[in-house]
VOBA-1610 file (N, C-alpha, C; in pm, whole numbers, padded with zeros to 5 digits, always signed):
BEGIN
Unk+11681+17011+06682Unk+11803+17091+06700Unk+11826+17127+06847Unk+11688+17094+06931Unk+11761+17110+07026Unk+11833+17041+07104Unk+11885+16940+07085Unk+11955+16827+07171Unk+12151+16933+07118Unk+12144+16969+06975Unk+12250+16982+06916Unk+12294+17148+07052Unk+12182+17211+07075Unk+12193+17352+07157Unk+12233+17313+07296Unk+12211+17230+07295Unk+12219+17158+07457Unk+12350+17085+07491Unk+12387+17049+07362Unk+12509+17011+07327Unk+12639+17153+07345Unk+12597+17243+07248Unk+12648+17340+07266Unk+12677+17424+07440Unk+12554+17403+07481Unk+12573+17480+07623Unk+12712+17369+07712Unk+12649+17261+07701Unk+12727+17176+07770Unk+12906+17213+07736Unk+12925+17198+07613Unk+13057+17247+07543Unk+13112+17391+07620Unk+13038+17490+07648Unk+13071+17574+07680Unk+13084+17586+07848Unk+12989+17506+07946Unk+13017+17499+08053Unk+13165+17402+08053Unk+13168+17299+07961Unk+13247+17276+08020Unk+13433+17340+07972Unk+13445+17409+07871Unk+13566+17496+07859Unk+13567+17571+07988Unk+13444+17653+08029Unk+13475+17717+08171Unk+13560+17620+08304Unk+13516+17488+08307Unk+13560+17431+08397Unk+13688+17389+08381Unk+13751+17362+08206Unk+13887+17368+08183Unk+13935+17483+08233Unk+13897+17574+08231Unk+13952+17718+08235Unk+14052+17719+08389Unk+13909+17629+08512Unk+13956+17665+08604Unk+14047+17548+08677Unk+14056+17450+08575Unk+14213+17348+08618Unk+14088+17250+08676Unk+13973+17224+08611Unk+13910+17147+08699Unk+13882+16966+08556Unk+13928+16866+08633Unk+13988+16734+08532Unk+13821+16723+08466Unk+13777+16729+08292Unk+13706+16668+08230Unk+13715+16580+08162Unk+13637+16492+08138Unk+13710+16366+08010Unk+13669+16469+07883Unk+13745+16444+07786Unk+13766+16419+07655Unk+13606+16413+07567Unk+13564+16484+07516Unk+13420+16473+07445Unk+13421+16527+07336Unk+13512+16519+07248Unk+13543+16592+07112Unk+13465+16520+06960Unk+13334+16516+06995Unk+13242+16446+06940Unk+13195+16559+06842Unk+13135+16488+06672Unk+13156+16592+06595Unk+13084+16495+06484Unk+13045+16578+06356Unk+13013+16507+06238Unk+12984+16656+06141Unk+12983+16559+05990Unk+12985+16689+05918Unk+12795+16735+05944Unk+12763+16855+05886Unk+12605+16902+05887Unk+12613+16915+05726Unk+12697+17058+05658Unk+12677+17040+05573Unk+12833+16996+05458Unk+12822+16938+05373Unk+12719+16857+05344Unk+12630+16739+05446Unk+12542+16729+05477Unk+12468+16631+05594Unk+12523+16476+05550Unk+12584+16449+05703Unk+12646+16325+05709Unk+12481+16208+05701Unk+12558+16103+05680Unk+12443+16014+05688Unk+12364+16035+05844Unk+12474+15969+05935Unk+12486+15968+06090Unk+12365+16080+06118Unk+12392+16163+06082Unk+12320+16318+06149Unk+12176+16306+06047Unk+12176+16285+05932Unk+12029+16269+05839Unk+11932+16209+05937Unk+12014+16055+05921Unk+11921+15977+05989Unk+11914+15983+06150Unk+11943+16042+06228Unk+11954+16070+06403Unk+11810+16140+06404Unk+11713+16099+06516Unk+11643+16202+06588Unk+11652+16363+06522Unk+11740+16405+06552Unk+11768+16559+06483Unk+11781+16581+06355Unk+11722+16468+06271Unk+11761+16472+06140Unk+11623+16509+06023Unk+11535+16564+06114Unk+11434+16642+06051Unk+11357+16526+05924Unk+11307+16566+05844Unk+11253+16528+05692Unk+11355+16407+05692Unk+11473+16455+05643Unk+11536+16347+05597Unk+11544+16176+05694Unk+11521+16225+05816Unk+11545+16118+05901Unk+11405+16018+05866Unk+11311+16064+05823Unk+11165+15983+05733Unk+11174+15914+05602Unk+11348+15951+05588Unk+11355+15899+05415Unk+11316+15720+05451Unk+11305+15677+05306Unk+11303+15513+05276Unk+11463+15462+05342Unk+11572+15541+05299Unk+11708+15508+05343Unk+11702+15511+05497Unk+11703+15614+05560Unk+11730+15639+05703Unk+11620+15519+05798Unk+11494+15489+05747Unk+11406+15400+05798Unk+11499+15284+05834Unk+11544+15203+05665Unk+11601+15115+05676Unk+11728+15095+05738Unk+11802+15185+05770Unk+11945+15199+05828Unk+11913+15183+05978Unk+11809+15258+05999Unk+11758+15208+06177Unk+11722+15098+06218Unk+11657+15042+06070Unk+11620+14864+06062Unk+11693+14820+06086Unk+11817+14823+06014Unk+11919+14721+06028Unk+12002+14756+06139Unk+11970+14854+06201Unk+12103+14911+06265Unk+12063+14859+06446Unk+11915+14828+06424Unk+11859+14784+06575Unk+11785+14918+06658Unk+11824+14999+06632Unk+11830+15118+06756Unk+11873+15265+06654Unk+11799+15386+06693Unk+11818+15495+06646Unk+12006+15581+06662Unk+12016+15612+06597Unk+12137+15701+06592Unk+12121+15833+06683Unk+12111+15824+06826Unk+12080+15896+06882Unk+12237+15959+06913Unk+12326+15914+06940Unk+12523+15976+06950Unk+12536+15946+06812Unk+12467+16053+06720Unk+12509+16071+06614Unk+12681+16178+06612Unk+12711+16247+06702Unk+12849+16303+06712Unk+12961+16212+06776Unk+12915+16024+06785Unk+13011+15967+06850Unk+13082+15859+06767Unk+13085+15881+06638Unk+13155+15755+06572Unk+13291+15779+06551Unk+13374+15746+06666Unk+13501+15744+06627Unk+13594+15590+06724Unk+13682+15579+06642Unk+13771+15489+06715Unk+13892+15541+06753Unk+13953+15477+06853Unk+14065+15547+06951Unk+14165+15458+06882Unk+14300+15581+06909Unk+14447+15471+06889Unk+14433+15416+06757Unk+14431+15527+06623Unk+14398+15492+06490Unk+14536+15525+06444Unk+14573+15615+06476Unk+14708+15721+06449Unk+14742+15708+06287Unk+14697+15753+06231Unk+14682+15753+06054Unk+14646+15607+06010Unk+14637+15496+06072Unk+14629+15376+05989Unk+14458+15330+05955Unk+14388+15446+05884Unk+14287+15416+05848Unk+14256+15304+05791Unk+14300+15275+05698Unk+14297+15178+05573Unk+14290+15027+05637Unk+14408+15066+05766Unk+14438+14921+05801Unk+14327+14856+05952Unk+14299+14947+05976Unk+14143+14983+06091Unk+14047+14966+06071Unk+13998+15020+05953Unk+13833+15007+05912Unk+13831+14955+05788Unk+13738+14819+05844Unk+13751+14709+05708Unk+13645+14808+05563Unk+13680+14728+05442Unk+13658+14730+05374Unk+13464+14692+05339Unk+13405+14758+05307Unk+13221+14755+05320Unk+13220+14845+05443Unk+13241+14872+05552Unk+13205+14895+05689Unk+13286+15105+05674Unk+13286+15132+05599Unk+13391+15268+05591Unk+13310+15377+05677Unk+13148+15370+05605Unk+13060+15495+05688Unk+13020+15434+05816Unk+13049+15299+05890Unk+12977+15299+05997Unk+13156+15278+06119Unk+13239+15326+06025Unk+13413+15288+06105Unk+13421+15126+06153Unk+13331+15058+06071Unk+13329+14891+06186Unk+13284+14850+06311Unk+13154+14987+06327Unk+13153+14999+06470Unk+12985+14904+06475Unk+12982+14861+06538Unk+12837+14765+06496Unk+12727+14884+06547Unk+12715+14925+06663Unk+12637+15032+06698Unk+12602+15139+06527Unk+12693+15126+06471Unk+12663+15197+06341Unk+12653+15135+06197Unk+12623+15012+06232Unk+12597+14935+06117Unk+12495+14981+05990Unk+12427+15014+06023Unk+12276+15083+05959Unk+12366+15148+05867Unk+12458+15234+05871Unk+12516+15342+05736Unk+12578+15260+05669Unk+12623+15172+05668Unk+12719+15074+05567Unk+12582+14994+05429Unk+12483+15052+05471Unk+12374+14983+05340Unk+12433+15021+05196Unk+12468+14951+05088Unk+12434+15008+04964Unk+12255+15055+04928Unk+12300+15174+04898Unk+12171+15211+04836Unk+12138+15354+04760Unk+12072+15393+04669Unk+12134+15535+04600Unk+12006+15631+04594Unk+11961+15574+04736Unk+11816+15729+04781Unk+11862+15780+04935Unk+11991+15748+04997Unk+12023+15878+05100Unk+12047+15987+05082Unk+12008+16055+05159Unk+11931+16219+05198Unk+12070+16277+05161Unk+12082+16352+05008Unk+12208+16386+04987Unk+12205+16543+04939Unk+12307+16586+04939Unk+12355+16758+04908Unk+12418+16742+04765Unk+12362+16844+04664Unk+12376+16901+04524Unk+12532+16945+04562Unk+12607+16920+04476Unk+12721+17009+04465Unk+12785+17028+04287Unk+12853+17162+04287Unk+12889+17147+04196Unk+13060+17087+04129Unk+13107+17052+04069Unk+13227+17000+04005Unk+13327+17119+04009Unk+13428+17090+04085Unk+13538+17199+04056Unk+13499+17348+04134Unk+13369+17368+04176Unk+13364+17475+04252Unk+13425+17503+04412Unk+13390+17569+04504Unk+13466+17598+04655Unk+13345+17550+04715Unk+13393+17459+04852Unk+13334+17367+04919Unk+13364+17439+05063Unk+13256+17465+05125Unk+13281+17483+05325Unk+13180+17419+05352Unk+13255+17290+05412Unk+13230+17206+05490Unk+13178+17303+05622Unk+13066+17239+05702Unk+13047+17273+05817Unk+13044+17132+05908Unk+13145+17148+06015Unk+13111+16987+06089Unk+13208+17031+06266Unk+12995+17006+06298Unk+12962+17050+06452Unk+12994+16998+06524Unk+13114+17044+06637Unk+13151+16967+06723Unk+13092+17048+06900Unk+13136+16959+06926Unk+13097+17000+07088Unk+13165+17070+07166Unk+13296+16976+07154Unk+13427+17019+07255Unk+13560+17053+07158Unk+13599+17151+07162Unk+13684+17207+07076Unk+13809+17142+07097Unk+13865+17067+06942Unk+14017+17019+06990Unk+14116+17062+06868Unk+14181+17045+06877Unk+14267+17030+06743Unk+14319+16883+06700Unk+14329+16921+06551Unk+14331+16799+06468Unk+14339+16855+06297Unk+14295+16731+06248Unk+14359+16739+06112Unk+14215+16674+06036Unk+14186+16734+05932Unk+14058+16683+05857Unk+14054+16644+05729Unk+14054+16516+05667Unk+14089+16486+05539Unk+13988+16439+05486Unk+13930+16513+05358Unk+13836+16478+05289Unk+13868+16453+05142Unk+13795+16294+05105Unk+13839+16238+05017Unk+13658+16219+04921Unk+13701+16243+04788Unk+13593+16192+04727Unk+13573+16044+04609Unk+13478+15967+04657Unk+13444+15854+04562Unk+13496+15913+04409Unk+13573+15772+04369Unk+13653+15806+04193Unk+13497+15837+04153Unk+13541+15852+04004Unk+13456+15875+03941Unk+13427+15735+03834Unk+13288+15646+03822Unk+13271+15534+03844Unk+13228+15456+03923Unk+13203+15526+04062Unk+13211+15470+04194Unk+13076+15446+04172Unk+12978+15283+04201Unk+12870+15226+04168Unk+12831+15224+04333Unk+12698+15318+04374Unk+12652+15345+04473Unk+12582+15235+04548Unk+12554+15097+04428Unk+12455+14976+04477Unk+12595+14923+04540Unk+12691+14965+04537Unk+12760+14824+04624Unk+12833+14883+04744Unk+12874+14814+04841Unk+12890+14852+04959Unk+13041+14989+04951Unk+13034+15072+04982Unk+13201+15153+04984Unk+13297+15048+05068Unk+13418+15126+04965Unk+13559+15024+04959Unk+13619+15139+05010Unk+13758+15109+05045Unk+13902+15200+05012Unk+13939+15209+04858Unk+13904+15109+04811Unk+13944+15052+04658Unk+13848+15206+04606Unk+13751+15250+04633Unk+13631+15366+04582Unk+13746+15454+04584Unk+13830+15487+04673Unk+13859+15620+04724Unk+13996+15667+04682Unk+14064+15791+04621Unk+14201+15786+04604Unk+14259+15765+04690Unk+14393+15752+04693Unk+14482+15732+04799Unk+14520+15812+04871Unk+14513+15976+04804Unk+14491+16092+04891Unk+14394+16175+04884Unk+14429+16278+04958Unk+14256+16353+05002Unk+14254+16415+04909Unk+14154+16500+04853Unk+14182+16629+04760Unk+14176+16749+04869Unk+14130+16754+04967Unk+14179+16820+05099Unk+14213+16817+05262Unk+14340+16861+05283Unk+14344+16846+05442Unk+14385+16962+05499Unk+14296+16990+05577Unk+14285+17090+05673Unk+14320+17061+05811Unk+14449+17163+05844Unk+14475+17152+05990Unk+14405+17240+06101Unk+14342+17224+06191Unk+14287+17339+06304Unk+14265+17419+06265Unk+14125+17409+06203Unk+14012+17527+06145Unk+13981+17564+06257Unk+13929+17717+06234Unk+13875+17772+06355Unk+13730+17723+06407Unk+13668+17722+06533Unk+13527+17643+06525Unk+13424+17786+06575Unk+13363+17867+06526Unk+13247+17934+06501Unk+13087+17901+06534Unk+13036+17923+06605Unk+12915+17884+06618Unk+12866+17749+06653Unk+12955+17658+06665Unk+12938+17524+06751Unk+13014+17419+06604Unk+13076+17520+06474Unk+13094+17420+06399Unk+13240+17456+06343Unk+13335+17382+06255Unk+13415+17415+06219Unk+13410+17418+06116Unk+13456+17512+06000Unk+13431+17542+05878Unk+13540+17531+05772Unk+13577+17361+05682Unk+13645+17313+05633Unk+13645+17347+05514Unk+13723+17448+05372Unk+13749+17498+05299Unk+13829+17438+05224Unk+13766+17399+05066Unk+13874+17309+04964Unk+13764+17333+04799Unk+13833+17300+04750Unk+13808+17302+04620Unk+13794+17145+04561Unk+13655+17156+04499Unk+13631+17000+04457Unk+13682+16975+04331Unk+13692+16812+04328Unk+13744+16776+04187Unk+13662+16805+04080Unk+13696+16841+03901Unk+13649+16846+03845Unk+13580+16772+03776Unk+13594+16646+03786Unk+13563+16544+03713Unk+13449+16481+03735Unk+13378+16479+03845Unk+13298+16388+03876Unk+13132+16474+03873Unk+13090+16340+03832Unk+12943+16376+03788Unk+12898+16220+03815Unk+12734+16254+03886Unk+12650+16169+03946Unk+12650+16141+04066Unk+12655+16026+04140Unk+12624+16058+04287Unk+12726+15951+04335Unk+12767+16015+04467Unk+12946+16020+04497Unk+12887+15987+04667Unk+13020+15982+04722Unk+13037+15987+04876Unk+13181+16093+04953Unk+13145+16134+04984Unk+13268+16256+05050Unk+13261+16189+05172Unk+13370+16102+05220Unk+13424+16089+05312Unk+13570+16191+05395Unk+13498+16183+05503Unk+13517+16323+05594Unk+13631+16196+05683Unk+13746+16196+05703Unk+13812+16212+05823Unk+13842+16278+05906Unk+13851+16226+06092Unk+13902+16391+06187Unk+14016+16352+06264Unk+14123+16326+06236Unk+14232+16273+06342Unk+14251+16376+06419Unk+14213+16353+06554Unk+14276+16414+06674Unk+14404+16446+06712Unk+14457+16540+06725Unk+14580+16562+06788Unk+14547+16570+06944Unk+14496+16652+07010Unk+14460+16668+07145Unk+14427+16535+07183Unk+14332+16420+07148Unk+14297+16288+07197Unk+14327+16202+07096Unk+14364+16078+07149Unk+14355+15943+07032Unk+14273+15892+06910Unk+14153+15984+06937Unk+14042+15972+06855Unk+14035+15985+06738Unk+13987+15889+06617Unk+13960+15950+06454Unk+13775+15925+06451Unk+13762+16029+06420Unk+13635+16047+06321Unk+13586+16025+06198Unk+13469+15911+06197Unk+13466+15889+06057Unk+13292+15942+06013Unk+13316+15943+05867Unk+13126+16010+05865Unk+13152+16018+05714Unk+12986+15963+05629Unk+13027+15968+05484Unk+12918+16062+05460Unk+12902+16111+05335Unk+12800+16250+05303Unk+12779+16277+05179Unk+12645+16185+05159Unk+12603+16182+05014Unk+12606+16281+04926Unk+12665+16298+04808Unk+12673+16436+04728Unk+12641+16357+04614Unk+12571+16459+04496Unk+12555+16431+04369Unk+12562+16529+04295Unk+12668+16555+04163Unk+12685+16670+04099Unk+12655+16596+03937Unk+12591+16754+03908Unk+12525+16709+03777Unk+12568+16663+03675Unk+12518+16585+03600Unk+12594+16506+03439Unk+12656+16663+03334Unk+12773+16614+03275Unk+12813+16724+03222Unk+12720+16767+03092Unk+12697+16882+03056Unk+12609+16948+02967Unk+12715+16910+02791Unk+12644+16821+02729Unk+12701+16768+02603Unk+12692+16881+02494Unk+12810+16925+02439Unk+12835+17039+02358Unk+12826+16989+02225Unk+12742+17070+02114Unk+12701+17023+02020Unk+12885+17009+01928Unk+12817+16923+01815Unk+12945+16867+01770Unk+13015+16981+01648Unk+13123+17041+01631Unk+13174+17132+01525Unk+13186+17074+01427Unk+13128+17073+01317Unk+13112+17000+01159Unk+13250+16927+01080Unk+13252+16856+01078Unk+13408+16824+01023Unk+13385+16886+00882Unk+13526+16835+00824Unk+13585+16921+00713Unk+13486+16854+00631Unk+13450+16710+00588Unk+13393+16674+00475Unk+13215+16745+00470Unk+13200+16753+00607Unk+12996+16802+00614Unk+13065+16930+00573Unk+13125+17005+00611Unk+13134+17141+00556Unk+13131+17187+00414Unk+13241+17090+00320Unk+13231+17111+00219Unk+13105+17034+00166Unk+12999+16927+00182Unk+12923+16879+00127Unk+12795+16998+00142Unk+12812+17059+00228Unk+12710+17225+00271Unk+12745+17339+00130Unk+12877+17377+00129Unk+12926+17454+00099Unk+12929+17437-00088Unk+12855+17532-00171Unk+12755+17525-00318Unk+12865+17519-00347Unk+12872+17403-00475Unk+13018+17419-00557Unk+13005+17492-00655Unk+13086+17567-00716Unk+13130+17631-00841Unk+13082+17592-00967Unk+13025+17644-01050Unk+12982+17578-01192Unk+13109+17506-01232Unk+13230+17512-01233Unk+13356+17469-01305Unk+13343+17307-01231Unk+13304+17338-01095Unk+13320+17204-01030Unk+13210+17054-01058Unk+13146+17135-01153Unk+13033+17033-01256Unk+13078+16937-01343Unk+13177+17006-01407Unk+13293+16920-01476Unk+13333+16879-01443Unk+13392+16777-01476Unk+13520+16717-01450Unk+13651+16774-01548Unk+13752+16730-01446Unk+13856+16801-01503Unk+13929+16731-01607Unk+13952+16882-01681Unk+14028+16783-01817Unk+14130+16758-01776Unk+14199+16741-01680Unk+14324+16593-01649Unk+14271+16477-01617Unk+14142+16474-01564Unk+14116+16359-01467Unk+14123+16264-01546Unk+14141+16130-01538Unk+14156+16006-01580Unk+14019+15900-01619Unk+13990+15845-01707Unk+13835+15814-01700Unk+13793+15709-01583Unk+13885+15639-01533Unk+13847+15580-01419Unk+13797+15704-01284Unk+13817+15826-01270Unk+13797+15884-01193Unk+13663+16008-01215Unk+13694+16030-01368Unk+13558+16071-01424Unk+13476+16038-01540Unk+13353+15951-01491Unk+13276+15861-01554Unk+13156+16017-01645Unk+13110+15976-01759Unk+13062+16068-01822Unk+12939+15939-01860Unk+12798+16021-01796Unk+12710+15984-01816Unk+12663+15976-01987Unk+12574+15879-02043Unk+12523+15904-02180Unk+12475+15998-02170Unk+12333+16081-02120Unk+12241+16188-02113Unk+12386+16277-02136Unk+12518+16320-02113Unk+12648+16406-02105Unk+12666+16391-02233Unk+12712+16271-02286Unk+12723+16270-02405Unk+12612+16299-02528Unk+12488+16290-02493Unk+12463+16341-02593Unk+12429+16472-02620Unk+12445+16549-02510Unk+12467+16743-02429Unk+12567+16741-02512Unk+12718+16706-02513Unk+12829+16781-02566Unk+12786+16725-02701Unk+12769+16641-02801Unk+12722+16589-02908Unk+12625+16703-02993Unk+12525+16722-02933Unk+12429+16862-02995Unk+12471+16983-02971Unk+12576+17005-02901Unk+12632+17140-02895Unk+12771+17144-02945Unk+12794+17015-03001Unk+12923+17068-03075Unk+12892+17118-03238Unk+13004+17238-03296Unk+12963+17292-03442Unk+12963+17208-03547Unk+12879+17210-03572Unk+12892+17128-03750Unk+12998+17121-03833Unk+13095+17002-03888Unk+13198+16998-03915Unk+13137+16947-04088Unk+13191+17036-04137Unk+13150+17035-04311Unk+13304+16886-04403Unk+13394+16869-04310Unk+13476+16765-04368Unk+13411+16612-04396Unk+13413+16567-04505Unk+13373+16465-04519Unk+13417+16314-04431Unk+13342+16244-04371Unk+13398+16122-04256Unk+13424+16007-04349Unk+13547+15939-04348Unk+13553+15873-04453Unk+13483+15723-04369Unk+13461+15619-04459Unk+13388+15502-04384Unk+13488+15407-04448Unk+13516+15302-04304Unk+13593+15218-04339Unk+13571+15114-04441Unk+13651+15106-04577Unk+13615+14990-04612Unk+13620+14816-04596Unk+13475+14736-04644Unk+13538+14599-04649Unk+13662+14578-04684Unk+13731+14436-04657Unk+13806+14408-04721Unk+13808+14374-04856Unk+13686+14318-04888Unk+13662+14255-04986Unk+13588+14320-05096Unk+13542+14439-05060Unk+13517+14553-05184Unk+13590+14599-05279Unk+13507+14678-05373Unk+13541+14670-05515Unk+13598+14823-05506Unk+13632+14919-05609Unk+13650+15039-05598Unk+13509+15092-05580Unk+13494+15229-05534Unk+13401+15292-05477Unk+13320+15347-05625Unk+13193+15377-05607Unk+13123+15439-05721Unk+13181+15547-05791Unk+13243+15711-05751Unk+13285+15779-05803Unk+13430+15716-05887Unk+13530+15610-05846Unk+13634+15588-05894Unk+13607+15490-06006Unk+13488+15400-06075Unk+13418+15372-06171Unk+13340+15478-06247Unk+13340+15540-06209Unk+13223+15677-06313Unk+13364+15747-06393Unk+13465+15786-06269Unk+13550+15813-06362Unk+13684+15720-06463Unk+13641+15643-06451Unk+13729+15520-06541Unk+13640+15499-06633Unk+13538+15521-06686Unk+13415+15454-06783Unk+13461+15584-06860Unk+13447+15727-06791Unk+13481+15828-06886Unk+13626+15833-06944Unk+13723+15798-06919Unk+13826+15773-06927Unk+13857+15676-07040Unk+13753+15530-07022Unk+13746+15500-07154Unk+13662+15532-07295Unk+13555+15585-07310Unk+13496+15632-07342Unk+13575+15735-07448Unk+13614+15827-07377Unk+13728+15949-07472Unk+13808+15857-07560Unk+13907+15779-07480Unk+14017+15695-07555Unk+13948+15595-07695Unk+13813+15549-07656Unk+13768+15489-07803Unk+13752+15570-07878Unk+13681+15736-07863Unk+13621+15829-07964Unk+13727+15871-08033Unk+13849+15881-07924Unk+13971+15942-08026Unk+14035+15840-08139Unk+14007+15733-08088Unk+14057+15608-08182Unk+13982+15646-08337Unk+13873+15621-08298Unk+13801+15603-08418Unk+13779+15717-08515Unk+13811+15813-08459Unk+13844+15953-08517Unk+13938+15950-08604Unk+14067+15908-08557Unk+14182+15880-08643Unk+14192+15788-08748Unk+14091+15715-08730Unk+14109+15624-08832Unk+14020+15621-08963Unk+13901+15724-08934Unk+13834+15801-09035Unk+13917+15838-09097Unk+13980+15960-09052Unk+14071+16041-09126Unk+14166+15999-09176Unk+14231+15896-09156Unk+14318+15828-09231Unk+14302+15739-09375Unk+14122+15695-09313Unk+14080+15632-09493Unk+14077+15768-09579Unk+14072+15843-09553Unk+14012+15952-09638Unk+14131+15991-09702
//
């Protein structure tokens, strides 16, 4: 940190020398801290994180340490980001000196944030200018193994901030994050200069947590399959139709022994080919029987 204090003093000698009409160049050099830009992780001043597996390899590829970690900007951009900084190349602006940040890879030294909560940006500059700061976050989907696109990014910021005040060597950028996103993202920080030609570019690993899965409210059918049915609902109903209520045998022979004893005689169908029934012969035999006795009765009495 101390190169960043030294930075600071310098910043301040040299506003004095603006003060007194005396010509400085232009040094409006800057990057975010927190959330910690890649640039600044991996730089000399980048503590722990600058030891990560990521930051190693970004110096690998990059040739040379990120020592003007507050210098990645290109001049004479004047809003045409999109059409300036190719596509893969977004965190290093296309600048080869910053090649090393353009790695896909999803173990850089990144900041927790939460979804939808208030965000202050802190991003340390040297030489105080005015300008405009647009911070955009990776959709949601955005696959961290492959290189960042424009195609990643909406088409507008979810915040832009004009000439924040700068405090303590940093300026303190205020917005509200999207709600939607969960897992690990990229917050790309733009700084268009008004005072100089200059845009600032810098990306800043964030990861916000997977959403907490809310248990499920029972639909209507688990409810009623919970909910004890009614003795009546044992039955079936006397409208129902027998295709809709099937009556087990073990049922039938329940209502069978509990129905009352019916004292009416069941008549049984006869053959066709049967004779009259036993009682309707018992009484035709008596029938004849009388009719001979009376015969022969009369005819006693008549010999006589």
């Amino acid at each position: 940190m101390h190169r960043i204090r030294a930075r600071h003093a310098f910043a301040a000698a040299a506003s004095a020398l603006l003060a007194l009409g005396t010509a400085v160049p232009a040094a409006a050099h800057g990057a975010p801290t927190d959330p910690v830009s890649r640039v600044l992780a991996c730089s000399p001043e980048g503590g722990d994180a600058a030891r990560s597996s990521a930051c190693r390899a970004a110096v690998a590829a990059n040739g040379a340490p990120f020592t003007a970690w507050d210098n990645l900007r290109i001049a004479n951009v004047g809003g045409r980001d999109r059409q300036v900084v190719p596509d893969g190349e977004l965190c290093s602006g296309g600048l080869p000196a910053y090649r090393g940040l353009d790695l896909a890879r999803t173990d850089w030294p990144s900041t927790r944030l939460t979804p939808g909560a208030a965000l202050t940006m802190r991003y340390a500059s040297t030489i105080p200018h005015t300008g405009t700061f647009r911070l955009y976050l990776t959709e949601q989907g955005y696959d961290p193994t492959r290189p960042l696109t424009w195609a990643d990014l909406p088409e507008q910021p979810f915040a832009e901030v004009r000439d924040p005040a700068l405090a303590d060597g940093a300026y303190r950028i205020r917005a509200t994050l999207p709600k939607d996103r969960t897992g690990r993202h990229v917050l790309y920080t733009v700084w268009q200069n008004s005072s100089t030609p200059d845009t600032y570019y810098s990306c800043s690993d964030v990861v916000f947590p997977a959403k907490e899965k809310k248990s499920a409210a029972p639909t209507p059918s688990a409810t009623a399959s919970r909910t004890p049915k009614s003795p009546s609902a044992k039955s079936p109903s006397p409208t129902a139709s027998p295709s809709t209520a099937a009556v087990s045998p073990s049922a039938v022979r329940d209502r069978t022994a509990s129905a009352p004893a019916d004292a009416t005689p069941v008549a049984a169908a006869a053959e066709p080919d049967s004779g009259p029934s036993a009682p309707l012969l018992a009484g035709g035999a008596a029938a004849v029987l009388a009719l001979t006795g009376g015969t022969a009765l009369a005819l006693r009495l008549r010999r006589r």
